[in-house]
N, C-alpha and C positions, 0 to 999 in steps of 0.2 A: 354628845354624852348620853348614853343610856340613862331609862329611869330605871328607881329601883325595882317597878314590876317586873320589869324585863330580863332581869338576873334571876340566875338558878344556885341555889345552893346546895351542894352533891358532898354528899358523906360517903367516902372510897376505904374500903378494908380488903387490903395487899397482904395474903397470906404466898411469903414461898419458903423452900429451904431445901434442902437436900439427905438421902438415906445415903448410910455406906455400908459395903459391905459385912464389916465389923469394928471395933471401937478404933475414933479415929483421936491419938492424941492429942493434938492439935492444931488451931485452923484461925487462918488472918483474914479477914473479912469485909467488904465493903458495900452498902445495901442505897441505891437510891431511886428511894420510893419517897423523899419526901417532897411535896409539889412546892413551886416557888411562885414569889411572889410578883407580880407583871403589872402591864398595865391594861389587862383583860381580867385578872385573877385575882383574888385578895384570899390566903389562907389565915381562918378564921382558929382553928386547933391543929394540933399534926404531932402522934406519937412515932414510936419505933421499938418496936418489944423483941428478947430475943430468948432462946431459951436452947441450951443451957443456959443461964442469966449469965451476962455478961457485961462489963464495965464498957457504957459506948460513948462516942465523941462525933462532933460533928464539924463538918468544915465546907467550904465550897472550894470545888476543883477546878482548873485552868479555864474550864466552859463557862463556871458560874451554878454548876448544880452542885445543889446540900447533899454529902454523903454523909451515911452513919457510919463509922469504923470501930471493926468491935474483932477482939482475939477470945477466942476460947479454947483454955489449957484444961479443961478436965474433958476426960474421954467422955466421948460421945457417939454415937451410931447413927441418930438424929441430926440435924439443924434446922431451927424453925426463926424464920426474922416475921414479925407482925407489923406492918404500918396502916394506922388508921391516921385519915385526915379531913375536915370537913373546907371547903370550899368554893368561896361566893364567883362564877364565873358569869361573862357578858356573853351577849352576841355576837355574830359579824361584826366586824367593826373597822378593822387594818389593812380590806384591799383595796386598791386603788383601781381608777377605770385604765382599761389597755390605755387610752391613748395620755397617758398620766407618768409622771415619775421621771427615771434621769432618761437619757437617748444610747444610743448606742454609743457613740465618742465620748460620752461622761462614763462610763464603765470601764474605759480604757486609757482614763486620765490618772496620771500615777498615785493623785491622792486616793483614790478610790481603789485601786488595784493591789496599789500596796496594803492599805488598811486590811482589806479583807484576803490577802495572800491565802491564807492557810484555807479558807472556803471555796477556795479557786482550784486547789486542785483536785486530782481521783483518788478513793481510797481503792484498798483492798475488796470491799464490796460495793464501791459507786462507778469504777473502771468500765469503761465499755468497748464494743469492740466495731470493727469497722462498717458493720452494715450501720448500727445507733447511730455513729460518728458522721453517716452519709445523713440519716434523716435529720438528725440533728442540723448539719446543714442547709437542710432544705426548707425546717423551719425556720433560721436564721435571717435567709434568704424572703420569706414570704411574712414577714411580721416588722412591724414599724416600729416597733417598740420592745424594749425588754420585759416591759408588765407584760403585753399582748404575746409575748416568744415562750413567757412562766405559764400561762394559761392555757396557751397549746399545748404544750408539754405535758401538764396534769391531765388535760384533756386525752392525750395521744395512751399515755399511760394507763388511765384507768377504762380506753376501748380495746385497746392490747394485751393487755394483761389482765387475767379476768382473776379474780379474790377467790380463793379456792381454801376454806381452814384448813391446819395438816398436810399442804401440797406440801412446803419445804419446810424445815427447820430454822432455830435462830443462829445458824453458821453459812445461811447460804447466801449467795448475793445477786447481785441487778441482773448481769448475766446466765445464770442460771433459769431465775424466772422469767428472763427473755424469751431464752430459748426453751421452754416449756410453755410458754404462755401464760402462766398461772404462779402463784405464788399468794402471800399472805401479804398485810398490810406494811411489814416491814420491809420485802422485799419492793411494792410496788412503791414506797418512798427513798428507795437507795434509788430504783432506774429514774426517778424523777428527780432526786438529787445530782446526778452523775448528769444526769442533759445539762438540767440548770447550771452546772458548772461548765462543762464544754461549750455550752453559749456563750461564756464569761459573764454568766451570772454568778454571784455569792451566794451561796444557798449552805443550809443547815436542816440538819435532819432531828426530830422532836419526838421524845418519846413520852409516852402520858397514858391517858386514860380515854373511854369514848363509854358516856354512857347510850348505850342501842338502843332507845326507843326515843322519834323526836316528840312524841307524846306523851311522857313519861307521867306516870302519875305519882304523887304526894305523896310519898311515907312508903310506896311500894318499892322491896330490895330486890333487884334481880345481879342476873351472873351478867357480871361488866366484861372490861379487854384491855388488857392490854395494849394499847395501842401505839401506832406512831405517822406522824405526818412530815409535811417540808416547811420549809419559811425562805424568802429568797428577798435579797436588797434590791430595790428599783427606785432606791433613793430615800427609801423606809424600808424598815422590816415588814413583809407580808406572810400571812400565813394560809397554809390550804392543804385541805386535806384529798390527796388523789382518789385512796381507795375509794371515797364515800361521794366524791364529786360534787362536795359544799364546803363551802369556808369554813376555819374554826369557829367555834363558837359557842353557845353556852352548855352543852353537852359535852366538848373537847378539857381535859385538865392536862398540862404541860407538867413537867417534872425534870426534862432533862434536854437538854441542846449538845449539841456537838458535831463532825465530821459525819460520823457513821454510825452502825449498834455499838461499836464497841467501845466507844467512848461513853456510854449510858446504859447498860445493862442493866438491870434491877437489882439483881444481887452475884460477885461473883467472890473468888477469892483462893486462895492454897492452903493447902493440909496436910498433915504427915500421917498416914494411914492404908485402908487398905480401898479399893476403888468406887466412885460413888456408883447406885446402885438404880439414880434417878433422881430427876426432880420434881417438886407438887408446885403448881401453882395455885392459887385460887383467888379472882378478884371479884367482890359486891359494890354495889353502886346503890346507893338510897338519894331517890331526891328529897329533900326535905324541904324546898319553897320552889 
């Protein structure tokens, strides 16, 4: 167990929303930006603002992340969702050493396979295609362990795929920045999702926050990220981040689990109107311990 030196407390301000072309009647909405509580995390405050003002409700979805759902029937041209949230995060703490955790034939024992069925398979952007499917093998092949076959993998990933801001968009997938080489953080956690499951790993894709400096100083706000990482069963949940090529930790704030982006988007939703016209993001990150 960590002391409490060792914890950071990070106060996150999630500005996004959408212009449209002109006034849009009406619009169903779903925003999650609010972080959740773990056994890494403890959320200390956490709002969710919206404007036009709107009447919001909150719930957790199938994954287990908190959505705000909120309808706005007076026209509007705008949409603006705000979530602030302050939260106490640890260090490393959840990986285990390769030679550690279940074996290969405990993965493929039906209590474990069936539990974790739906992590097992490919999405729409974790699918990959026959050349992955052959390395993928070859890792299989060269690794003693499930922990040690997740660590290649983040490894093979983040020397493959180089981090590039603005290469792709949030609609593109593994494949794509495969076969470009480059992609953003979201993509290089879908190709490392997509192995870890062809290995008959369980793995889950985690969207959150990264605040960028491992130095960060006290009370200084800078422009945070979006971000998102893996987490994969080897008889615990472990967590790691490919792009940045270090464990989560107390920089990293979690907000959403699921398959893939699209089961965790920040904000998305339908309108009856005329077409949107774009979207703003904006995230600040303040440490404050």
């Amino acid at each position: 167990m960590s002391s409490p030196v060792d914890s950071w407390r990070l106060k996150i301000q999630h500005k996004s929303g959408f212009q449209y072309a002109g006034p849009v009647s009406s619009s169903y909405n779903e925003a999650r930006m609010w972080p959740r509580n773990d056994g890494r995390q403890a959320v200390l405050d956490a709002k969710v603002e919206v404007w036009p003002a709107a009447r919001t409700y909150k719930y957790e979805d199938y994954w287990g992340t908190v959505v705000t759902a909120f309808d706005v029937h007076a026209e509007h041209e705008t949409l603006t969702v705000a979530a602030s949230s302050t939260v106490e995060t640890l260090p490393p703490g959840d990986l285990i050493r390769d030679d550690e955790g279940v074996s290969w034939d405990d993965l493929v024992r039906p209590e474990n396979a069936d539990r974790w069925y739906e992590l097992l398979l490919p999405t729409r952007r974790t699918g990959l295609d026959a050349e992955l499917e052959s390395i993928v093998a070859d890792l299989r092949g060269r690794c003693a362990t499930p922990q040690a076959a997740a660590m290649a993998v983040c490894a093979f990933v983040r020397e493959e795929v180089a981090y590039v801001p603005g290469a792709t968009g949030v609609q593109s997938d593994a494949l794509h920045a495969w076969a470009q080489r480059k992609g953003v953080c979201q993509d290089l956690s879908h190709l490392a999702t997509g192995m870890l499951r062809a290995l008959g790993i369980p793995a889950r894709y985690v969207s959150g926050y990264l605040h960028p400096k491992p130095d960060a100083t006290i009370g200084e706000s800078v422009v945070g990220q979006s971000h998102a990482w893996v987490e994969w069963w080897a008889g615990r949940w472990t967590s790691y981040d490919p792009t940045n090529g270090v464990p989560v930790g107390e920089r990293h704030v979690a907000v959403g689990r699921g398959r893939e982006y699209d089961d965790v988007p920040p904000l998305k939703g339908i309108y009856a109107g005329p077409p949107s016209t774009g979207q703003a993001v904006e995230v600040t990150i303040t440490r404050l311990r």
